[in-house]
C-alpha angles and dihedrals in degrees: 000000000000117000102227099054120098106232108228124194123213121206101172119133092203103095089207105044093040085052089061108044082051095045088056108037081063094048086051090046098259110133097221128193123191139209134176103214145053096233085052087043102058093035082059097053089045096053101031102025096213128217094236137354131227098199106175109200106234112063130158092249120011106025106230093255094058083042086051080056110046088046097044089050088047087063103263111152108171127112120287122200110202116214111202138182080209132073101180113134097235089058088058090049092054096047086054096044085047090059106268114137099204140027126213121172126209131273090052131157116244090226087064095039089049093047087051093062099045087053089045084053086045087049097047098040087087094058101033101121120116108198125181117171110335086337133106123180122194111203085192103053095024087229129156119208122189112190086330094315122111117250110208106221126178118238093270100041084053100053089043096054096034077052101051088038085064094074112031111200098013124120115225124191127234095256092053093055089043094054089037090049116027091028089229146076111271110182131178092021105098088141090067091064104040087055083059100047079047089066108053091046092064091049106035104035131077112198114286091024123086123179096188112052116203111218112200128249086358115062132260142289139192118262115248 
């Protein structure tokens, strides 16, 4: 995975038009990954946290806007871009009831997909802090505060604990850090990631009070 990259997430049932979105998120440096269903959708944001989401509204099980729902009420807070057939006003008005934070009808041109990510990024850039206990993380700036100091991380210690700060209070596996971090599965090393977790402890946590909770025999979560 390469640091620098903003993972996107496709949700979008139509093989052709899902290719090229991904085709060109990659060509523009997004890392994109795609699904074709609403149940895949909200069990990826669950497991990787993307940065921003592409939900297209008609799709073969949960429709986008249940899927909106669900996500928004699990705590995801990054940006979510709506794909529509429609372009009635009322339908924009319920995406963005429903929590999306942008509206783009087909057919679109990828030029003005591609601007409106980059607007949602701009949008979001003021609001972008993660903050668990006396901790804040910035994905942008790739930036660590502890109780307002700067914590200086190495690449792989950022993106685990900005991993593990998406989600406050949730208890991810191994294999799902693995996949969220590294980008691949990584079986058989648990020791890799518990040198890691190692590390920001060491560099995150006074004594009595712990940021990253290990839960036995399943993997570990961040503290609310």
């Amino acid at each position: 995975m390469i640091e620098s990259e903003k993972q996107v997430l496709v949700v979008e049932d139509d093989p052709s038009i899902g290719s090229l979105i991904e085709i060109e998120l990659r060509e523009a440096g997004y890392a994109a990954t795609r699904v074709q269903c609403g149940r895949e959708a909200i069990e990826a944001v669950r497991r990787y946290a993307p940065d921003m989401i592409i939900l297209d509204v008609r799709l073969p099980d949960l429709d986008g806007l249940t899927v909106c729902r669900q996500v928004r009420r699990d705590g995801y807070q990054s940006p979510i871009l709506m794909l529509t057939a429609m372009d009635r006003v009322g339908d924009r008005v319920i995406g963005l009831d429903a929590g999306a934070d942008d509206y783009l009808a087909k057919p679109f041109a990828i030029e003005e997909l591609l601007a409106r990510l980059r607007a949602l990024t701009r949008r979001a850039g003021g609001a972008s802090w993660l903050e668990a206990g006396r901790v804040r993380v910035s994905p942008e700036a790739r930036e660590v505060l502890l109780d307002g100091q700067n914590v200086e991380l190495s690449a792989r210690e950022f993106d685990l604990l900005a991993f593990l700060m998406h989600a406050p209070g949730r208890v991810f596996t191994r294999e799902q850090i693995y996949e969220g971090v590294w980008g691949y599965h990584y079986p058989g090393r648990t020791k890799v990631i518990d040198f890691f977790i190692s590390a920001l402890r060491k560099k995150l946590d006074a004594p009595g009070d712990a940021l990253i909770r290990t839960v036995r025999g399943v993997g570990y979560t961040v503290r609310r």
